[in-house]
N, C-alpha and C positions, 0 to 999 in steps of 0.2 A: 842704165844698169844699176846706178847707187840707189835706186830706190828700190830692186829686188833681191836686195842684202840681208831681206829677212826671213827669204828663202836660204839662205846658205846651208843652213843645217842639213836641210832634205838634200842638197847636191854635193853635199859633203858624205853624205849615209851612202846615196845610191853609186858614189866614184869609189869610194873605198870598197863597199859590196864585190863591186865587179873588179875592183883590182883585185882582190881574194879568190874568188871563183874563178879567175879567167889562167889567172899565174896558175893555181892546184891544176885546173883542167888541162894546161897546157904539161905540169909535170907529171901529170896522169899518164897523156897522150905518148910521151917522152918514155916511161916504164913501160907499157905497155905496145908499145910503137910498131913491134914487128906483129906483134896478131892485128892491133889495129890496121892496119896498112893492107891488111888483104882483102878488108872489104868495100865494095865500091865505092866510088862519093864520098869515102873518111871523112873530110874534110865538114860535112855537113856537122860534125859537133861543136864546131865554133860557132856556124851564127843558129845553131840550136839551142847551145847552150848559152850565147849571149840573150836569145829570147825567153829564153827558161830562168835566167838568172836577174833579169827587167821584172819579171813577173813577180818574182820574190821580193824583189827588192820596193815594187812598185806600195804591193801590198801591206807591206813594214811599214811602209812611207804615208801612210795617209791617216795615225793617230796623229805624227808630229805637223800635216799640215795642219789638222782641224785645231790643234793648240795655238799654233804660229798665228793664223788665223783669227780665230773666236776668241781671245784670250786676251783682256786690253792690256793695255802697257804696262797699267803699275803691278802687273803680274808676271812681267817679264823675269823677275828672278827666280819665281819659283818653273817658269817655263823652261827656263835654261837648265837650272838642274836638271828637271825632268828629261829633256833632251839632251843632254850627256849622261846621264844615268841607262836611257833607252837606247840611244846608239851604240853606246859601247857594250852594252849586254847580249844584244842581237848580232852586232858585227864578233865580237868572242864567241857567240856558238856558232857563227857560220865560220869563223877559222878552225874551232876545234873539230869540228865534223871534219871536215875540209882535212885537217891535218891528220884525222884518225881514218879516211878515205883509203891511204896507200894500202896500209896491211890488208884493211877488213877487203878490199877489193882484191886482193892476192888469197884471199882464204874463199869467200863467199862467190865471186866472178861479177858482183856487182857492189853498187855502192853502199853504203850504210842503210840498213831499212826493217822491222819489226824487230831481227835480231840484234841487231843492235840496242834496242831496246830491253829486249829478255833478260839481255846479257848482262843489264844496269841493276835488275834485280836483284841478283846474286852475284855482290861485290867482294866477297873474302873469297871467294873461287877464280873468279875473275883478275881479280887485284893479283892473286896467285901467277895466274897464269900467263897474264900482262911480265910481270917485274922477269918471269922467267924465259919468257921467249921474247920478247918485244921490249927491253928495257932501253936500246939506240934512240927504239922510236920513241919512247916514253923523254929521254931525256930530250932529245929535239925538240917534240912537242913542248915542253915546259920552256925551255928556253925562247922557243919563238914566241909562247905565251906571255914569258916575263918580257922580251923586249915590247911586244904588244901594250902590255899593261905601262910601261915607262913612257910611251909615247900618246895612253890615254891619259895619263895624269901632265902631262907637258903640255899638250897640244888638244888638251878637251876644251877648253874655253875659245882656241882658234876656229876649231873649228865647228863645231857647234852650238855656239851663243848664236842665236838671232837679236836683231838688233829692234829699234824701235822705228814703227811706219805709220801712217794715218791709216786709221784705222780704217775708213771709208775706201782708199787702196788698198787694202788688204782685203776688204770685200769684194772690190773690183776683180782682183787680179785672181779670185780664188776657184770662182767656176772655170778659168782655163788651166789652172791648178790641177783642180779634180780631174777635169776630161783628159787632161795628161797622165796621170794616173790609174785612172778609169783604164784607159786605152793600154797604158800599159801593163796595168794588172790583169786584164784580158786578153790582149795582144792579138784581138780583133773588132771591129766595127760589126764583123756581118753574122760571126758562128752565134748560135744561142745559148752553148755550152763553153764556160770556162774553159780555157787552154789546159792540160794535164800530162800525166807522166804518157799517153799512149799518143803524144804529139812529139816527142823525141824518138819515135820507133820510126827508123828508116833504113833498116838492114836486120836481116836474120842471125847478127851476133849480138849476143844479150847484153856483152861489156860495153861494145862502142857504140851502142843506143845506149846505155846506161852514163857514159861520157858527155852526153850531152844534157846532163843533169846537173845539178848540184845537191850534196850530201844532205842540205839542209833542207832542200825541199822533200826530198825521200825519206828523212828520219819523220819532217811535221806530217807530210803524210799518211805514213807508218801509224802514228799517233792517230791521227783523225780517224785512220779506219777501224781502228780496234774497235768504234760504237758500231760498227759496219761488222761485226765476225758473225758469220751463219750465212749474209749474203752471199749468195751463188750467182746472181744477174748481170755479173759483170762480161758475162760470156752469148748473153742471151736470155732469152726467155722460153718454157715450155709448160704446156700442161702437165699438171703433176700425174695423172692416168698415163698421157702418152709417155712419160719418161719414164713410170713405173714398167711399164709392157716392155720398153725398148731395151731397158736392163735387165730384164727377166729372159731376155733372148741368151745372152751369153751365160747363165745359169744351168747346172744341170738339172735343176729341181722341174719338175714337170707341173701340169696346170691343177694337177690332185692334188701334189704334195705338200701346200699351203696350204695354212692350216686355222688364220685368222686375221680379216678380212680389216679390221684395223690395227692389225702390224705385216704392212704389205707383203715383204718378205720372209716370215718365218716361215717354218718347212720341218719337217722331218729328215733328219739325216741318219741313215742304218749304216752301222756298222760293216767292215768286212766280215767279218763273223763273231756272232755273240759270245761273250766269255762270261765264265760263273763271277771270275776274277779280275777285275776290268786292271790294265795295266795304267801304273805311274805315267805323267807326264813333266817333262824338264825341258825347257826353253833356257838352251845360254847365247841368249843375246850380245854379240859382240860389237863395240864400239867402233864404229869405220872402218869394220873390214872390206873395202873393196875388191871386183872379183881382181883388180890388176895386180894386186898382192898375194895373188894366189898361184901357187906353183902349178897345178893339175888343170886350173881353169885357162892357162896360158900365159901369167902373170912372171913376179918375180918371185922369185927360188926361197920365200921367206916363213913358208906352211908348210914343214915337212910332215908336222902331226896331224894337222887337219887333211892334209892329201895322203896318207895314211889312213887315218880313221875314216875316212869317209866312203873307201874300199870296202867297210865292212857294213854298210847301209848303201843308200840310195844318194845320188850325190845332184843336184842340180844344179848343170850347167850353163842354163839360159833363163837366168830371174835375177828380174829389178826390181826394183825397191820403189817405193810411192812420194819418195820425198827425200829431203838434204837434213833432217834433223833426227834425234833421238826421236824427241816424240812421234813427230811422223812415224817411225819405225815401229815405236810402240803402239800406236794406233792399228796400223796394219797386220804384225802378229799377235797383239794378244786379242782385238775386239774387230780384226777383218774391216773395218769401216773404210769407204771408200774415201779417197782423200781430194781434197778441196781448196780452193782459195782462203776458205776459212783458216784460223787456225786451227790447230790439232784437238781431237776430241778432250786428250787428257787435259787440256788447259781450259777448254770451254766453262763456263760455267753448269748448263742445264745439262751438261755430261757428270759431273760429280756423282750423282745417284741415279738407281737403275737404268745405266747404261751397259749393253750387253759388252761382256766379256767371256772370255774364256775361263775366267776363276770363277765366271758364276756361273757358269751355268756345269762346271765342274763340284763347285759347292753343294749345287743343288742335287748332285749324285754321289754326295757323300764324302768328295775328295776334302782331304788338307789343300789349302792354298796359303801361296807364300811367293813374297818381293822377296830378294834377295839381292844385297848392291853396295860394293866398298864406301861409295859417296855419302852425302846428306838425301835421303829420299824424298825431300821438299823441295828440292831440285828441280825444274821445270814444274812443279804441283803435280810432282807422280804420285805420293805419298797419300795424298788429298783424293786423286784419281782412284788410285788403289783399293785405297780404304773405304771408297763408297760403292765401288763396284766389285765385291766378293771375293780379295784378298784378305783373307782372316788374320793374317802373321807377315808382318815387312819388318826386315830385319837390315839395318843399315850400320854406316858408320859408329853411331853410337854405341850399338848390341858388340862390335868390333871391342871397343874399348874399356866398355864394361865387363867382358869376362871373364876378365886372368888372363887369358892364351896372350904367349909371344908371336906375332906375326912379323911378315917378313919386310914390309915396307909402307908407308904411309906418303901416299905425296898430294900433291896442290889439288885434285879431285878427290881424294879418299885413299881406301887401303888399297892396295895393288891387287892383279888379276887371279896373280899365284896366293894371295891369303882370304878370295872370295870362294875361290874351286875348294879350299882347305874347310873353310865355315862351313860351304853348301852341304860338303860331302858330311860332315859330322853331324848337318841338320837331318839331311837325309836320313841316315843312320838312326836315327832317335824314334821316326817314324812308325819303325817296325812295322807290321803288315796292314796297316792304315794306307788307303790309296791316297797320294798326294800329286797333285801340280805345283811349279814351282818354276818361278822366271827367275833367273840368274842376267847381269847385264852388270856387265863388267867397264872397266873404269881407265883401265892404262895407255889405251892406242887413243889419247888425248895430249892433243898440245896441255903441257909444256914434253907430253914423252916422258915422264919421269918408270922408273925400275929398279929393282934391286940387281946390282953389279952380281956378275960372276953365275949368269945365270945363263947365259945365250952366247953364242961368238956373233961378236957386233958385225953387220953387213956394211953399216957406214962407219967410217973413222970417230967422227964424231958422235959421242955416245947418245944424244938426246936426240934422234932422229925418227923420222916416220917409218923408216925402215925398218930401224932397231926396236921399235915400241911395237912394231909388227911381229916381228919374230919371237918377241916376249911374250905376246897375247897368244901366239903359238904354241909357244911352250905349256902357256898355263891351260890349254885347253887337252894337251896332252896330259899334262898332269890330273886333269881333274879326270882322266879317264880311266886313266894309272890307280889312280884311289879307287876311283868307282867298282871297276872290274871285280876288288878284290869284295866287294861288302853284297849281302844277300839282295836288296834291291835294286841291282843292276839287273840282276835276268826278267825285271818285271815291269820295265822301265820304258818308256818310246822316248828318244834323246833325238834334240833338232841341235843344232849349231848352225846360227845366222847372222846375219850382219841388220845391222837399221839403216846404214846410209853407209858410202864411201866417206871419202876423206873430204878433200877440197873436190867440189862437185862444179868444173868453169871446162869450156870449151867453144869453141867460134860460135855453132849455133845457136838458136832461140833455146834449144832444149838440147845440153849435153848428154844426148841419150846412152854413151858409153859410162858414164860416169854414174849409170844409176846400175849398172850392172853387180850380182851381188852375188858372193858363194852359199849355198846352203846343204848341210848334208842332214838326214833323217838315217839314226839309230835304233834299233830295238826289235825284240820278238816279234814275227810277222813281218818285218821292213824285209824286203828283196838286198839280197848282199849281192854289190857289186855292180848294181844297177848303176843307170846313169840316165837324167831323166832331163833330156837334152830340146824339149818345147819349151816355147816362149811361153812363159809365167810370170805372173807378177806380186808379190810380198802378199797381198789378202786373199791369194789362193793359198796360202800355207795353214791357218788354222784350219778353214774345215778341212785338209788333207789328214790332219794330226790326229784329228777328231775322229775321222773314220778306222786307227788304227787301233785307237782304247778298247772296242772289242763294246762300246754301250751304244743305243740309240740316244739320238741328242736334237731336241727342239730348238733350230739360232734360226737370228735371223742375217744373218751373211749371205752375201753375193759373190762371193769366192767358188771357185769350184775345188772339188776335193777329186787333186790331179792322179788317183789312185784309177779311179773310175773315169776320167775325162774322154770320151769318143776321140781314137786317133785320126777321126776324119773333122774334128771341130779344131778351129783354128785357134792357135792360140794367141792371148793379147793380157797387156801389162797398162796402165794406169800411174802416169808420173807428172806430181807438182812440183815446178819451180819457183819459187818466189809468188806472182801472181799468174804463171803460164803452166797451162794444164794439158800435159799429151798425152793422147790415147790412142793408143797404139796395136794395130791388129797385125800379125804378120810383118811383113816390110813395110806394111803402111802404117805414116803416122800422121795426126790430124792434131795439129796444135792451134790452142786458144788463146789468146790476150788478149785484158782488157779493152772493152770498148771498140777492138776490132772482127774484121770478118776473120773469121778460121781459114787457115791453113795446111794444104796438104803433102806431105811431101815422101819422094820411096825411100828410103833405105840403104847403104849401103855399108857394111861393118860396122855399125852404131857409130861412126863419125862422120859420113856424107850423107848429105840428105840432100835431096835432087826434088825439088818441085815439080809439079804433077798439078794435073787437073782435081777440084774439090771432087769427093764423093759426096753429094748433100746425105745420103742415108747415114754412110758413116759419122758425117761432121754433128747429124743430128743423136746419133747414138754417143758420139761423144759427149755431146752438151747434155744429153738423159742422165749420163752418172753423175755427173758436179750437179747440176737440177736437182736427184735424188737424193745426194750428201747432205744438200741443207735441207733440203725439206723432212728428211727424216730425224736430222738435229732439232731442228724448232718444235718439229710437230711431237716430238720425246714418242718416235716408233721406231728407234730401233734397240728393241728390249723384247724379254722373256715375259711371257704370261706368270703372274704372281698369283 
């Protein structure tokens, strides 16, 4: 054994590795213990995540063999550096993940992974948002960092220095080195494909599969795929014909209404009835309104305006949303595009310019178009998005602070909800009888919760709460009604109020399907007062719905149906990504994807049981036709307006 003393570093890397991961994983299991516990086999996350975290670790490990190794002796001092400089660097990001795992898995239902990354982008919002709601964890984390760091500067030469060996034994002993290695970077002899994150899937709850991970492999991941965004083949494979035909079933557009043959979907969409005077269009996008915050949808008692105003339009009570993020959100109401493993179009690159939106192809009809948003509008690369796809005028944080006007509140996201509805409305106003579109996407129902006091009777004790930051966004939606009503552009106007995502989006299943459930009401001349429009819908049926109310014809190329006209004998169905699981969802049935596996199908029961069933292959293949479509019409830049 004294002669494979020159191994020590590598058996010093991979014992500390897995004391890191196995302690986090076990205080995971611990927080989370009464959901975890209710699904079968629990228990499979240890030696899941012992195999998952060998694998990690294995792979870390095989520059410092090749140095220990190849590398003769009178180099031994610069080897050692190098090997305490790399161990301690790699073992500090696998504790920091590790340490920053608890919250992010109480907010997101899994562990660290793309977002966590987005989030690194935009550090003054962040940093913000961090010191304000999470500054326990913030301090803990530092603290265990700093004892970390006292005991690499003490104990880095212990444990880490290799020692001096003949060299010829070191040749020896290095091919069973590697196959140890090998073997456990693979953590098989026989599969032909690397071990992966769809080898910890062994239950239909997204968390305690996700438990058997480690943070550090999900954020490098995360990383690696990003060269990977547009692929859709992680679900399957199909002919791009077959998948165009299979999507074009659930469309209302008929086999005439297409209109060019290389932009598969575009189509004509007619008006309810033609106007001289084509009406305003207003989108105010609300930040995590979930329907369970909604008093009228069944929720909590915290919309009395929006369950009010939505009395006076068309209110939908049975629509979800296509994803857990803003963007997502903003994908599906202003540009309809079906949503994907990929990420979001507004982030995409080959999405920047002529990709269809709703300001363009309202541009092209003469409208004003306009962002409108308390925040920095560089914020997820909305700004960027925007400004390439036919928003003429984004007017953000900055325009906020530039104009003289006293507003009402300024917090860690931008200016509050109640001094966006106040701007909108004065933008509005300025318009005069210029038709105009215009997305309003408000800022306040955002951790950290911040508000202007004296404005709402708080629902929680404590002021800064999801609840309270709920009923404020309430307020300011009444208010902006409050304004609107009294100015000439309101009688002229089609007003939507909707949400982009819920809050914290986590629940036992693969796919929290209640938690994509979202309120939306449609305002304005021509909307049916009082309706209530109670089929399964899903967020990229809302623009061409909107579209059909303007009173003009409109060339998109959207696969949404415009739920004005939908046949009450056609069933309805919603479209929702999770992280990388994608369900589609027709009636009580849903047909969920992940990675690298066979699809899944399961019935139904109040959007929180889902009961396994027999696959549909027609359906499971109509599912895999829309993710198919998604990329293929990102790459192939078809889903856009004839110029």
């Amino acid at each position: 054994m004294k002669n494979l003393r020159f191994l020590k570093p590598i058996f010093s890397f991979i014992a500390i590795g897995l004391l890191i991961t196995t302690l986090s994983r076990v205080f995971l299991f611990f927080l989370f213990k009464e959901r975890v516990v209710q699904t079968p086999d629990f228990w499979y996350i240890f030696p899941i995540g012992l195999r998952m975290d060998l694998i990690l670790l294995c792979y870390l490990s095989f520059l410092p063999a090749l140095l220990i190794t190849f590398l003769p002796n009178k180099w031994i001092k610069f080897t050692n550096k190098f090997l305490v400089i790399y161990s301690f660097l790699f073992l500090f990001l696998i504790l920091f993940v590790e340490l920053a795992s608890p919250d992010f898995v109480k907010q997101y239902d899994t562990r660290p992974n793309k977002i966590f990354l987005d989030y690194l982008i935009y550090p003054k919002e962040v940093v913000g948002m961090l010191l304000k709601s999470y500054l326990t964890s913030i301090i803990v984390t530092f603290l265990i960092l700093g004892v970390a760091l006292y005991f690499a500067v003490k104990k880095g030469r212990q444990l880490f220095y290799t020692s001096s060996a003949e060299y010829k034994f070191k040749l020896m002993i290095f091919p069973l080195l590697a196959f140890l290695l090998f073997f456990g970077a693979r953590s098989s002899l026989t599969s032909k494909r690397p071990i992966n994150a769809s080898n910890a899937v062994f239950s239909t709850d997204q968390l305690t599969n996700a438990l058997g991970l480690n943070s550090f492999y999900t954020v490098a991941f995360a990383a690696y795929s990003i060269k990977n965004e547009g692929n859709t083949k992680m679900y399957g494979k199909m002919d791009e014909n077959e998948a165009i035909a299979r999507v074009k079933k659930y469309m209302i557009a008929g086999p005439n209404d297409f209109t060019d043959k290389e932009i598969p979907f575009l189509h004509v969409q007619q008006p309810d009835s033609l106007l001289k005077k084509p009406y305003n269009l207003v989108i105010f996008l609300q930040e995590s309104l979930g329907a369970e915050y909604v008093g009228i949808l069944g929720g909590k008692p915290l919309t009395p305006e929006f369950d009010k105003l939505s009395k006076e339009g068309t209110l939908f009570t049975n629509l979800y949303c296509t994803g857990t993020r803003s963007v997502r959100g903003i994908e599906a109401v202003v540009t309809g595009f079906l949503p994907s493993p990929s990420e979001s179009v507004v982030r995409l690159g080959n999405s920047q310019q002529g990709f269809f939106t709703l300001a363009d192809a309202l541009k092209q009809k003469g409208y004003d178009t306009s962002f409108i948003y308390g925040g920095m509008a560089n914020f997820d690369n909305m700004a960027s998005f925007f400004n390439g796809n036919g928003f003429q005028d984004i007017v953000d944080q900055t325009d906020f602070e530039s104009d003289g006007n006293k507003y009402a509140f300024k917090g860690t996201w931008g200016y509050s909800d109640e001094d966006l509805v106040t701007k909108a409305n004065q933008y509005f106003k300025s318009k005069g009888d210029k038709p105009f579109f215009s997305l309003m996407f408000s800022t306040s129902n955002h951790e950290p919760f911040e508000y202007p006091a004296g404005r709402i009777k708080p629902y929680d004790k404590k002021p800064n709460t999801v609840n309270n930051a709920m009923k404020y966004a309430d307020f300011s939606i009444g208010k902006f009604f409050e304004m609107a009503k009294k100015e000439a552009y309101f009688k002229n106007t089609i007003f939507i109020v909707i949400a982009d995502h819920n809050t914290r989006t986590y629940g036992k299943n693969l796919v929290p399907i209640n938690k994509f459930h979202i309120p939306a009401f449609i305002m304005g001349p021509g909307v049916p007062k009082g309706a209530v429009y109670d089929r399964l819908a899903s967020q990229i049926d809302i623009p061409p719905t909107l579209l059909s109310y303007l009173g003009l014809p409109f060339e998109t190329p959207m696969v949404g149906r415009n739920l004005s006209k939908l046949d009450p004998k056609v069933q309805g169905r919603s479209i929702m990504q999770f992280n990388d699981i994608n369900a589609f969802r027709v009636e009580n049935q849903v047909v969920i994807m992940q990675p690298n596996l066979k699809p899944l199908q399961f019935e139904i029961k109040n959007d929180t049981t889902l009961i396994p069933v027999k696959l549909n292959e027609e359906l499971a293949k109509d599912a895999l036709a829309h993710v198919i479509t998604a990329g293929n019409l990102y790459k192939e830049s078809k889903y856009k307006l004839r110029r």
